[in-house]
BABALO-432536 format. One record per atom (N, C-alpha, C): residue in one letter; atom name; x, y, z. Coordinates in steps of 0.001 Angstrom, whole numbers, plus 524288, in hexadecimal, padded with zeros to 5 digits. Layout:
N
+----+----+-------+-------+-------+
| aa | at |    c1 |    c2 |    c3 |
+----+----+-------+-------+-------+
|  A | CA |     X |     Y |     Z |
...
+----+----+-------+-------+-------+
***
This chain:
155
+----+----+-------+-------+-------+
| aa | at |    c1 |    c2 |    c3 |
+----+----+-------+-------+-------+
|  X |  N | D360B | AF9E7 | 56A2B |
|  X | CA | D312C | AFB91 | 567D4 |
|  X |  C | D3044 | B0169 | 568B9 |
|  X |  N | D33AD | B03EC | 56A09 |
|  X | CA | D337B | B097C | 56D2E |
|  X |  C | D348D | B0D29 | 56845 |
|  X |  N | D37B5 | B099C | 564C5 |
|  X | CA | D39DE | B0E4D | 55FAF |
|  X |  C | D35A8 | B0B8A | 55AE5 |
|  X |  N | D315A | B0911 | 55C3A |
|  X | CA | D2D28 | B06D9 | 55835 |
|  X |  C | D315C | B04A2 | 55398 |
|  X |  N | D3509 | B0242 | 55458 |
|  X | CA | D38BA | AFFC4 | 55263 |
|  X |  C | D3A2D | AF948 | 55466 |
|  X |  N | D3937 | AF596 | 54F81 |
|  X | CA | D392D | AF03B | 552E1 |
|  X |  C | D40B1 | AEFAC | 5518F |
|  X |  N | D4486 | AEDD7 | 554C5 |
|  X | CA | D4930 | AEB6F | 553C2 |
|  X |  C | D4972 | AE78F | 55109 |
|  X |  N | D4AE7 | AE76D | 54C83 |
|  X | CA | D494E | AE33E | 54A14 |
|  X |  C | D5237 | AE2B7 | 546F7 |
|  X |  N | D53D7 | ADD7E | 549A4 |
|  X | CA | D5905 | ADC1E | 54927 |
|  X |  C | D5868 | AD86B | 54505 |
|  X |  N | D5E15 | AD903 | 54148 |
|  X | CA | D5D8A | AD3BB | 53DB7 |
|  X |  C | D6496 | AD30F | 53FD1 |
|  X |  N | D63AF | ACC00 | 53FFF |
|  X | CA | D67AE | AC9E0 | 5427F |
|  X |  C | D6A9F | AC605 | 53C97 |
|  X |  N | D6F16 | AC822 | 53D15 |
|  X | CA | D7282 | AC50A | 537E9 |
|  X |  C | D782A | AC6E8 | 53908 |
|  X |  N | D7B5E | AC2B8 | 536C5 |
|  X | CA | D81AD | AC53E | 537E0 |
|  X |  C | D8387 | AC629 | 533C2 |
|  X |  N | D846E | ACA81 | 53210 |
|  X | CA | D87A7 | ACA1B | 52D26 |
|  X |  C | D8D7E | AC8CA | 52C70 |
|  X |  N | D8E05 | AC5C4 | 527C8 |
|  X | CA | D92CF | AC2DE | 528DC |
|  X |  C | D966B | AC65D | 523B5 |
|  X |  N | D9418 | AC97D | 520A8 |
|  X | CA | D9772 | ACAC1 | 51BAD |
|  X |  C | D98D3 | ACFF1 | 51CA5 |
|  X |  N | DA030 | ACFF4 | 51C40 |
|  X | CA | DA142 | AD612 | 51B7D |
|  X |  C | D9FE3 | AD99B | 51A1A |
|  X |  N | D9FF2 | ADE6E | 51D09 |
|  X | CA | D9D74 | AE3F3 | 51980 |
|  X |  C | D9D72 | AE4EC | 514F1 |
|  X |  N | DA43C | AE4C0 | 513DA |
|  X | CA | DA593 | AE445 | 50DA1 |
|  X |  C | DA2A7 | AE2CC | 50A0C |
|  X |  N | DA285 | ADD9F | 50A9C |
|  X | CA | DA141 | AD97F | 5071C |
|  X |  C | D9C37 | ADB3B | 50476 |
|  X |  N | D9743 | ADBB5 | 50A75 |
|  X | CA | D9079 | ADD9E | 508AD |
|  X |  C | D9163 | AE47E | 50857 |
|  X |  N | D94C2 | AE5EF | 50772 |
|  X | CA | D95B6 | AEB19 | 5065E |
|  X |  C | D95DD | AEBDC | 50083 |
|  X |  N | D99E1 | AE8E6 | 4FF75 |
|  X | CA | D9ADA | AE880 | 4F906 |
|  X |  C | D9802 | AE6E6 | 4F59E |
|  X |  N | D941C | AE2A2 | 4F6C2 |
|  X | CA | D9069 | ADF6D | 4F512 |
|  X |  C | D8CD1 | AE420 | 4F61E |
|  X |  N | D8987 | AE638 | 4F89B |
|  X | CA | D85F3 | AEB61 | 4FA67 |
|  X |  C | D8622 | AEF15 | 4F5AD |
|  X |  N | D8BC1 | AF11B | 4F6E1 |
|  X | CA | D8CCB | AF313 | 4F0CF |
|  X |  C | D8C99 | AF45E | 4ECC5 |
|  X |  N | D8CEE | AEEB9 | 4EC4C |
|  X | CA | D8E9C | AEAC3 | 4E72C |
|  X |  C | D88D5 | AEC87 | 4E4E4 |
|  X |  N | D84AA | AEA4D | 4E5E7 |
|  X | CA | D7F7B | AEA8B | 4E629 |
|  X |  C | D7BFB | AEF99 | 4E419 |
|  X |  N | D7E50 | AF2BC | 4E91A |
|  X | CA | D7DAF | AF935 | 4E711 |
|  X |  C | D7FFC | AFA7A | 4E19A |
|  X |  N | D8592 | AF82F | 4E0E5 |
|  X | CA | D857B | AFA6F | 4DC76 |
|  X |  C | D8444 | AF7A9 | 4D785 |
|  X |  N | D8476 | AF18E | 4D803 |
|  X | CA | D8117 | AF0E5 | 4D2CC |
|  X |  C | D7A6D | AEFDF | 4D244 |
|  X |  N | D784F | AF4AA | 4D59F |
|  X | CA | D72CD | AF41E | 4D61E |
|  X |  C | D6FF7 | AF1F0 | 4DA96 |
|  X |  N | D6B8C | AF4D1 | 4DAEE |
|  X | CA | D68B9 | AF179 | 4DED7 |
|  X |  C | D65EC | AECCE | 4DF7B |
|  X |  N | D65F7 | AE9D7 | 4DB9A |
|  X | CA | D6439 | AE611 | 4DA06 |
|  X |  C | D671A | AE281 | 4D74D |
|  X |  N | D6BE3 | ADE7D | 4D830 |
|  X | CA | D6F86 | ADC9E | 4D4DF |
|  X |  C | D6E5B | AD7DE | 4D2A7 |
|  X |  N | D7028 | AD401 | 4CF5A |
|  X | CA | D6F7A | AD069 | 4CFCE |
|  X |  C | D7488 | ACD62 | 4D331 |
|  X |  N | D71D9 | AC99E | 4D50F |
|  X | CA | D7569 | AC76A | 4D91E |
|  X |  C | D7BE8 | AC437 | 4D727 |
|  X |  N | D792A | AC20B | 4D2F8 |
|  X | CA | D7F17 | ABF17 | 4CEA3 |
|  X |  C | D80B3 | AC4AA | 4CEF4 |
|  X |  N | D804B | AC74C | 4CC7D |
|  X | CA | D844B | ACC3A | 4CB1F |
|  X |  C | D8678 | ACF54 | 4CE7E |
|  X |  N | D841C | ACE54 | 4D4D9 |
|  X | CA | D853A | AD285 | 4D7CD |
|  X |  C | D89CA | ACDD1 | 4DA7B |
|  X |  N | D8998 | AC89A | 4DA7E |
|  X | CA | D8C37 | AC62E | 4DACC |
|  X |  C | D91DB | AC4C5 | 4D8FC |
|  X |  N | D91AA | AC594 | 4D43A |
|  X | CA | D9610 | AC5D8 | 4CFE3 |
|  X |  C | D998B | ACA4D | 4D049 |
|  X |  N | D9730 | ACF64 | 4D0DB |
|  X | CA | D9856 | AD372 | 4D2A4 |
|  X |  C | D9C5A | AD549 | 4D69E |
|  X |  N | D99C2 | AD22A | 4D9C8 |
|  X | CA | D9C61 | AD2E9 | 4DF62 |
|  X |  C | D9F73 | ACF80 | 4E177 |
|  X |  N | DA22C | ACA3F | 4DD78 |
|  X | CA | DA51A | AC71B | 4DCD6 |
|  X |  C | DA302 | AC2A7 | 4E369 |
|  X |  N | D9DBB | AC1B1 | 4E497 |
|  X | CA | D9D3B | ABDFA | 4E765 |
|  X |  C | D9BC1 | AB821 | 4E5DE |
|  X |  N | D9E64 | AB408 | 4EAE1 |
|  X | CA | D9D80 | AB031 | 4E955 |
|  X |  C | D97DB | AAE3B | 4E9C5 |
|  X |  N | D9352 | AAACC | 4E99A |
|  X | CA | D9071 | AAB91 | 4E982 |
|  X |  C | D8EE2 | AABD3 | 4F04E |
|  X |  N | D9049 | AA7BB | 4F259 |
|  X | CA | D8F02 | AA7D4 | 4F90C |
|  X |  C | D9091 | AAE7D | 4FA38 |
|  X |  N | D94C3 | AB0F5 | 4F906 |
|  X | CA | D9709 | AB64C | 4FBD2 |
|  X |  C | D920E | ABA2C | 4F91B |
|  X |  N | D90CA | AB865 | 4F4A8 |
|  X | CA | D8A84 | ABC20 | 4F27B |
|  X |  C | D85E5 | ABBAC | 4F73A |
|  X |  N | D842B | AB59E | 4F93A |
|  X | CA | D7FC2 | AB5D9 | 4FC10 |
|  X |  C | D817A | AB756 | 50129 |
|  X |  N | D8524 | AB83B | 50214 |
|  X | CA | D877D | AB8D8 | 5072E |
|  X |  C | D86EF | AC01B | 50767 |
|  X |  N | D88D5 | AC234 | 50413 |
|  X | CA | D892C | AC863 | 5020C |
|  X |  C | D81E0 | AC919 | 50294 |
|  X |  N | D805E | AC557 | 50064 |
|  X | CA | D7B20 | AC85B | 50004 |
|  X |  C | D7714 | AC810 | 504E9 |
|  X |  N | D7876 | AC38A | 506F8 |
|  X | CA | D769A | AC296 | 50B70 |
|  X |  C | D76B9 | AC747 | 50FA9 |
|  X |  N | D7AC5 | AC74E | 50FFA |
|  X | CA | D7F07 | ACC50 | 5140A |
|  X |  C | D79F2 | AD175 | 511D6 |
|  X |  N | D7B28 | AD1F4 | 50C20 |
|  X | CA | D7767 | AD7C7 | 50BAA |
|  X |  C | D72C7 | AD75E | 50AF7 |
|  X |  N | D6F02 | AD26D | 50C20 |
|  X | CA | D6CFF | AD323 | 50BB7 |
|  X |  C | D694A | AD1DE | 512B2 |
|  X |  N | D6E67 | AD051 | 515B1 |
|  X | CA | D6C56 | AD0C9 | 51C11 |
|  X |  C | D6CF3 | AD75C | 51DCA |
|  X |  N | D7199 | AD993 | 51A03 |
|  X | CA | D70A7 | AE0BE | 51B72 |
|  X |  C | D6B7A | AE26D | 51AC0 |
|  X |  N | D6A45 | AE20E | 51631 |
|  X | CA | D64F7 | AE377 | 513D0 |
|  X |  C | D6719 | AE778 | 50FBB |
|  X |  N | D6B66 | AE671 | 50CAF |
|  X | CA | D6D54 | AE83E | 50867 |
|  X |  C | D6CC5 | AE697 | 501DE |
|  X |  N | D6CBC | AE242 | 503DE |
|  X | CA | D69E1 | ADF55 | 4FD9B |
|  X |  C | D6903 | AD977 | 4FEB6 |
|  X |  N | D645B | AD7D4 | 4FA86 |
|  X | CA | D644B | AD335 | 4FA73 |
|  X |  C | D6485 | AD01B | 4F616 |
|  X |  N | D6517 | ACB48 | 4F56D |
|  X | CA | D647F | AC816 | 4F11F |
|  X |  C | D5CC4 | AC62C | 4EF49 |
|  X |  N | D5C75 | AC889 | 4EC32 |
|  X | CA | D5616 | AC7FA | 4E90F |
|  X |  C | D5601 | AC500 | 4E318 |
|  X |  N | D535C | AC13B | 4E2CA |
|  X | CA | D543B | AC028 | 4DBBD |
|  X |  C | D58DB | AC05D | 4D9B5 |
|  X |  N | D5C5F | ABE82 | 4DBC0 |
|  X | CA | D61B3 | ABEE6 | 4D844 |
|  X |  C | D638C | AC4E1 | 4D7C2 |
|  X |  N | D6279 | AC88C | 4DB10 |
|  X | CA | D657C | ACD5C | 4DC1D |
|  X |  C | D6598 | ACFD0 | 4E14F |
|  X |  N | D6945 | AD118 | 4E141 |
|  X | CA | D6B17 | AD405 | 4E5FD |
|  X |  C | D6932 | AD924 | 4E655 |
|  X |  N | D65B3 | ADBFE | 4E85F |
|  X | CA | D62CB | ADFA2 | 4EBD9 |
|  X |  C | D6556 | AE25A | 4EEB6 |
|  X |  N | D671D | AE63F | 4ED44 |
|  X | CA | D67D5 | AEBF9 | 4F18D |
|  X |  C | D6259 | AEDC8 | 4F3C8 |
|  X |  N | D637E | AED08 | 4FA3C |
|  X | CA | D5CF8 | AED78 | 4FD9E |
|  X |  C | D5F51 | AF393 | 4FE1B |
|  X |  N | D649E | AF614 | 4FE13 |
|  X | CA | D6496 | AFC31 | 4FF89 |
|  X |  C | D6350 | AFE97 | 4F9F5 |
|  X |  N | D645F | B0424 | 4FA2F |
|  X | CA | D63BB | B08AB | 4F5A5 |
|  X |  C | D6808 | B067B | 4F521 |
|  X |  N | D688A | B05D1 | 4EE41 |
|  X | CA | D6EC6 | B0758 | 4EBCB |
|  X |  C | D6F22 | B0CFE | 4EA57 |
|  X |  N | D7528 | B0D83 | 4EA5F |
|  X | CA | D7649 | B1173 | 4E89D |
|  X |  C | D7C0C | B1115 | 4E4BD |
|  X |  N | D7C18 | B144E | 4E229 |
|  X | CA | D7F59 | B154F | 4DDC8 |
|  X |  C | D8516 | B14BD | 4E122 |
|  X |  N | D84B9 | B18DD | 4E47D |
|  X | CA | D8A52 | B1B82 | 4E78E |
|  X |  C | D8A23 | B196C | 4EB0B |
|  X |  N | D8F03 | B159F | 4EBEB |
|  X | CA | D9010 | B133C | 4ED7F |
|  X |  C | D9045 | B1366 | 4F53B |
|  X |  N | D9240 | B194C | 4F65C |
|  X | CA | D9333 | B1B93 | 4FB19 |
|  X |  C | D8DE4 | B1B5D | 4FCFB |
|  X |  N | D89A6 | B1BDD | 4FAF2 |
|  X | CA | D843F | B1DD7 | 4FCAF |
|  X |  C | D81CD | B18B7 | 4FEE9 |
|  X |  N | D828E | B1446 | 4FA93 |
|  X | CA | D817B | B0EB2 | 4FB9B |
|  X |  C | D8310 | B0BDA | 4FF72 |
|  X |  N | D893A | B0E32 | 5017D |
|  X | CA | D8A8B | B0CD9 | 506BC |
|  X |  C | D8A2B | B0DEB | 50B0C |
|  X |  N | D87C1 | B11E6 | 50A8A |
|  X | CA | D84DA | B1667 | 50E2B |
|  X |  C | D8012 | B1424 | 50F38 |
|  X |  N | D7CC0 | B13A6 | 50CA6 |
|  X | CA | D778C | B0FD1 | 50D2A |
|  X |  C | D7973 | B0A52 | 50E23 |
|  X |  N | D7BE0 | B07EC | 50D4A |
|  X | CA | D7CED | B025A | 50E1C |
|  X |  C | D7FB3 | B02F2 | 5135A |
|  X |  N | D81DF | B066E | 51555 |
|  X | CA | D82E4 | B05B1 | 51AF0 |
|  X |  C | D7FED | B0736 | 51DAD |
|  X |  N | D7C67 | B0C5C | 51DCC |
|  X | CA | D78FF | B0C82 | 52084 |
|  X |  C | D7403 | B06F0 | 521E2 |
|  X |  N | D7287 | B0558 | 51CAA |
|  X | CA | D6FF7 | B00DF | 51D44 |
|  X |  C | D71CF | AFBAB | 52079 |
|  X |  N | D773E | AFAFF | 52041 |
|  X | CA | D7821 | AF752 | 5231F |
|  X |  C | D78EF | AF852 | 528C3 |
|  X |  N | D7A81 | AFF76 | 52A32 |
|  X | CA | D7985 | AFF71 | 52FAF |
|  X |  C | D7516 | AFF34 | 531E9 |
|  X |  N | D6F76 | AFEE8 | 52F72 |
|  X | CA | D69DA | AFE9A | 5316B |
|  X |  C | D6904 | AF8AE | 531EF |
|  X |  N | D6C38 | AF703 | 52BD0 |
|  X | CA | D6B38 | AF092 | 52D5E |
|  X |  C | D6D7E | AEE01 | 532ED |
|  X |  N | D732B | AEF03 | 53120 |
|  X | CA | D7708 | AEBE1 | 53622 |
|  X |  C | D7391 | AEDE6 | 53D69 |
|  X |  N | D728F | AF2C9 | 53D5F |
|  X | CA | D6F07 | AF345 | 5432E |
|  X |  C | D6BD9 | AF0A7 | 5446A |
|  X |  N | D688B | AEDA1 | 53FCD |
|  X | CA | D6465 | AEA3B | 541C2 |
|  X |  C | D65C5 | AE459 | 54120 |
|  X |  N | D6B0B | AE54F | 54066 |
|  X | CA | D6CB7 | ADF84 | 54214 |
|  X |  C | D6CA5 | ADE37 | 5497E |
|  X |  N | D6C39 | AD840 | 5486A |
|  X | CA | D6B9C | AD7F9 | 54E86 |
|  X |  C | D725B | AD6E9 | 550D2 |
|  X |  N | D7478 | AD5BF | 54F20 |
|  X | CA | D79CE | AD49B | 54F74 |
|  X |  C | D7DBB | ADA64 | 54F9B |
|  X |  N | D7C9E | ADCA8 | 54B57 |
|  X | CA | D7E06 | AE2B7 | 54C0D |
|  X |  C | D7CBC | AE3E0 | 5505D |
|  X |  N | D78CF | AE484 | 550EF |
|  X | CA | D77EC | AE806 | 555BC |
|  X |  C | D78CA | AE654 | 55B93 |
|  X |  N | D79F1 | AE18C | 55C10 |
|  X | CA | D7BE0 | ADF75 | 5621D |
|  X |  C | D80E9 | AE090 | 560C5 |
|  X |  N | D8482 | AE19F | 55CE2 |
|  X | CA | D89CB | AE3BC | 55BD7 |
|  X |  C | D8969 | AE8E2 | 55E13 |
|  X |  N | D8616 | AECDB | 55BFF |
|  X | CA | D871F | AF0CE | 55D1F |
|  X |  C | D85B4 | AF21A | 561E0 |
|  X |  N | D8281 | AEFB1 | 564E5 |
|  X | CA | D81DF | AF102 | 56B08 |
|  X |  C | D8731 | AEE62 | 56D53 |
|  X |  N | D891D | AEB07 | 56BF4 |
|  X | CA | D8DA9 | AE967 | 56DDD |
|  X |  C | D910A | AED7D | 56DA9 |
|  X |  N | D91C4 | AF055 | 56911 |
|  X | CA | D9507 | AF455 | 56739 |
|  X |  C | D93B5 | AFB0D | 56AFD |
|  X |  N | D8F57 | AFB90 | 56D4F |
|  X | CA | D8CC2 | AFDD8 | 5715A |
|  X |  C | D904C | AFD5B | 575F7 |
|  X |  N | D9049 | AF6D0 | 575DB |
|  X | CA | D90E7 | AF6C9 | 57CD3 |
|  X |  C | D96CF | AF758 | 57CE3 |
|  X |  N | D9970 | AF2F6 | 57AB5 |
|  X | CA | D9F86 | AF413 | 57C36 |
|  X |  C | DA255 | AF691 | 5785E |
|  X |  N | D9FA9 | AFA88 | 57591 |
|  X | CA | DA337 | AFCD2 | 5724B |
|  X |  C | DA77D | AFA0B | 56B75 |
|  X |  N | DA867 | AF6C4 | 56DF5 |
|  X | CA | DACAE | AF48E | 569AA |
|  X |  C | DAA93 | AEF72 | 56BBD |
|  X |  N | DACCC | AEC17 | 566FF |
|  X | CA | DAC11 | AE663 | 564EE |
|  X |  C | DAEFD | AE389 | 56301 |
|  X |  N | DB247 | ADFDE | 56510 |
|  X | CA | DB430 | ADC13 | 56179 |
|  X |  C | DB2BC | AD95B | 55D4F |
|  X |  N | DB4A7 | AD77F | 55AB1 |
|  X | CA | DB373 | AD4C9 | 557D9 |
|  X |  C | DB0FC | ACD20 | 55963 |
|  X |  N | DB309 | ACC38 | 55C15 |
|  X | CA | DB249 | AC7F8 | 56084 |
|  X |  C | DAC22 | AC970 | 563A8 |
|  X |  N | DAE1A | ACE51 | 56617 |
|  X | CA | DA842 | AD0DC | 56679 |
|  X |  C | DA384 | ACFD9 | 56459 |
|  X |  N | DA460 | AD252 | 55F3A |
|  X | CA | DA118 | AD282 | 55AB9 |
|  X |  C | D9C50 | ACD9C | 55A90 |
|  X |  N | DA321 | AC939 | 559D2 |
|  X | CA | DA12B | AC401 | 558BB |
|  X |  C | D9ED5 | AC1B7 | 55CC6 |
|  X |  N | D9F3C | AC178 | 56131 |
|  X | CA | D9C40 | AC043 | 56525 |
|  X |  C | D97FA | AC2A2 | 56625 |
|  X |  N | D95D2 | AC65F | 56502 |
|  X | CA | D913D | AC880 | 56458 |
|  X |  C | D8DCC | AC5B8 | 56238 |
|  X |  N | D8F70 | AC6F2 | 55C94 |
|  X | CA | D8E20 | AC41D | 5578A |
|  X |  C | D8BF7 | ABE61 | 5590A |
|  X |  N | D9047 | ABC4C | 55BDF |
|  X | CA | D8EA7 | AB5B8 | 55B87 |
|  X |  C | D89DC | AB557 | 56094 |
|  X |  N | D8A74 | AB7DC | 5652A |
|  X | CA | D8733 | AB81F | 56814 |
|  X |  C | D81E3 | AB9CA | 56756 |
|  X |  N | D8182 | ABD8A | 5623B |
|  X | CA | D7C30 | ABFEC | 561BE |
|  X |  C | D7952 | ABB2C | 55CBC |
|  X |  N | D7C3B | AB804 | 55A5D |
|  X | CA | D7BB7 | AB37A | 558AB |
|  X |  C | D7B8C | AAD81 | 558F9 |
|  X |  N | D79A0 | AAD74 | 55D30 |
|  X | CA | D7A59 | AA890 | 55F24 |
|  X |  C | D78CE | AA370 | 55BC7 |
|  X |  N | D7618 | AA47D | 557A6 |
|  X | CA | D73F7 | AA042 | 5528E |
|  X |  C | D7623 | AA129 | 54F2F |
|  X |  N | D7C25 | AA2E9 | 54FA9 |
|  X | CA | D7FA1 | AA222 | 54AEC |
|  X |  C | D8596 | A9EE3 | 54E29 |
|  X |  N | D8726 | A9BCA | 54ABA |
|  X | CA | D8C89 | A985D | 54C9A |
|  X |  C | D9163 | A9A13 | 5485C |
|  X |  N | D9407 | A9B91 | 54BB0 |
|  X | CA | D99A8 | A9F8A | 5491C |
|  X |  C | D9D9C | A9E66 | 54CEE |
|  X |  N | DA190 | A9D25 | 54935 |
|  X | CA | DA619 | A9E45 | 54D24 |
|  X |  C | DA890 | AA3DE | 54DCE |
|  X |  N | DAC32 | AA465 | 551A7 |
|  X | CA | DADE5 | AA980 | 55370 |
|  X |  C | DB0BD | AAAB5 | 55010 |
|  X |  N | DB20A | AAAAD | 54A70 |
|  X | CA | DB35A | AAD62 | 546E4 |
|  X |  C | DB082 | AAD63 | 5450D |
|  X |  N | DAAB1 | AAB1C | 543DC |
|  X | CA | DA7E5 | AAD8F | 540BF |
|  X |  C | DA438 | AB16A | 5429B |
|  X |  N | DA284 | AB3B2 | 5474C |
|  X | CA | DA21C | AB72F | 54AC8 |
|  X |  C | DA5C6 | ABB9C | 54951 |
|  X |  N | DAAB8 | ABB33 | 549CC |
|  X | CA | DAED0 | ABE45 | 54889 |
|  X |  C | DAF15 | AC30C | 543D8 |
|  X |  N | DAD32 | ABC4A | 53FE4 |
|  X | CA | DAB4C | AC05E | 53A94 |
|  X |  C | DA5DC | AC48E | 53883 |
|  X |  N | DA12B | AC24B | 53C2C |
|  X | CA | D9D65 | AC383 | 53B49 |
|  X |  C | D9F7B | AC9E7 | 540EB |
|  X |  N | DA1F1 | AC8F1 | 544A0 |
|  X | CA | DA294 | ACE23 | 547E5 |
|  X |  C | DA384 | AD141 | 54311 |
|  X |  N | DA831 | AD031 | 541C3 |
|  X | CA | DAB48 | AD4EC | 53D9D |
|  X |  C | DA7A9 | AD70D | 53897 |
|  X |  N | DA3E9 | AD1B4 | 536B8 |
|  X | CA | DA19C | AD608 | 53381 |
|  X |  C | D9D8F | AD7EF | 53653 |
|  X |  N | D9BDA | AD71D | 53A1B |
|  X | CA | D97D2 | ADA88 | 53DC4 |
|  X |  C | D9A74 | AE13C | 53D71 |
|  X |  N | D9EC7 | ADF3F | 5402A |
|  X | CA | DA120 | AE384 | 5402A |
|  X |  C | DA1B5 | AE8A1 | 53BE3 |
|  X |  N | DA447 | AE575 | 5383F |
|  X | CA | DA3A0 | AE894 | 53346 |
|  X |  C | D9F4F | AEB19 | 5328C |
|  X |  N | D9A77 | AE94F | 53128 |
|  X | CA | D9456 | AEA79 | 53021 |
|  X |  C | D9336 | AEEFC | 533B0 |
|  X |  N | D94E7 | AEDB2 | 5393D |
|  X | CA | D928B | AF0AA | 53B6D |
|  X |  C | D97D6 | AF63D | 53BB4 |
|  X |  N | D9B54 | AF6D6 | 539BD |
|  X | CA | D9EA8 | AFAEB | 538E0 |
|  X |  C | D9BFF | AFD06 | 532BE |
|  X |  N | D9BB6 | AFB1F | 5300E |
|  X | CA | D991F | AFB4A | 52A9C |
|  X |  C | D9489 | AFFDC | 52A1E |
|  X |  N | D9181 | AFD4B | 52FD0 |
|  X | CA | D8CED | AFFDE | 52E45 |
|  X |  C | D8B5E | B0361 | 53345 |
|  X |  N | D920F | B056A | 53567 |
|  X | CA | D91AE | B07B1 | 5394E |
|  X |  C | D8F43 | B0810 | 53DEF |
|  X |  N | D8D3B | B031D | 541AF |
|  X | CA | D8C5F | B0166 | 5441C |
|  X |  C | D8F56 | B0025 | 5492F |
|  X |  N | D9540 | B00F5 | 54857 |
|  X | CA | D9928 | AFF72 | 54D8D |
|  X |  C | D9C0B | B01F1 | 54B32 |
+----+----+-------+-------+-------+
***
C-alpha cells in the first residue's frame, strides 16, 4: 500500500504456443479489427476446437476476443506489420507480469539463476495444486512458459 498501488495477480496457464497465438494475433491485425469469426476461421485454416482454443489463449492475453460472431482486436491495429509486433509484445510483457505463475517463475529465475525444465514444471505443478497433470504434461506447459516468457522478454 506504500506505492498507492493494490497487487492485483491473474492466475491461468497458458497452454498454446507462441507461434500459433502469434499468427492468429496477426492474422486479425491484418484482416481488421473487427473480423468475422467464420472467416477469420477459414482463413487461418482452423479446426473448429483449435479456433476456440486460439481464441481463448488471446483472449486470456487481453489481445482479442470473440463478440457476436467476430473476433475483436482489444490492441491498436496497425497496417505495418513490425509496429504491430512491437505493440503486441510489449502488451503481453505487461500482461504475462501480472500473471501469478509468471512471476513465482521469475523470482525463481532471481534466486538460482537458471532453470530446468523439470524445474519449471515443478514449480508450475506446486504453485497449482487444483490442477491434476501428469509429469509430461507439466513438461509441456514448462516449455511454453518458457517460450512466453522469452517472447516477451521476461527470462
Amino acid at each position: 500500500m506504500n506505492s498507492g498501488r493494490i497487487p492485483i495477480q491473474e492466475n491461468y496457464i497458458l497452454r498454446m504456443q507462441v507461434g500459433s497465438v502469434l499468427k492468429a494475433a496477426k492474422l486479425v491485425n491484418e484482416m481488421g479489427s473487427e473480423v468475422n469469426a467464420g472467416a477469420f476461421q477459414k482463413r487461418a485454416a482452423l479446426t473448429e476446437k483449435s479456433f476456440y482454443n486460439i481464441i481463448k489463449e488471446l483472449r486470456i492475453l487481453g489481445v482479442s476476443k470473440l463478440d457476436q460472431g467476430a473476433v475483436r482486436l482489444l490492441l491498436t491495429s496497425s497496417k505495418d506489420s513490425a509496429s504491430f509486433e512491437a505493440t503486441l509484445r510489449s502488451h503481453i510483457k505487461e500482461r504475462l507480469r501480472r500473471n501469478r505463475l509468471i512471476w513465482t517463475l521469475i523470482q525463481r529465475i532471481e534466486t538460482d539463476a537458471e532453470l530446468s525444465v523439470d524445474d519449471v514444471a515443478g514449480t508450475l505443478e506446486q504453485a497449482c495444486p487444483y490442477v491434476r497433470a501428469g509429469i509430461e504434461t507439466w513438461r509441456t506447459y514448462a516449455r511454453v512458459f518458457a517460450d512466453w516468457m522469452d517472447f516477451a522478454d521476461l527470462a
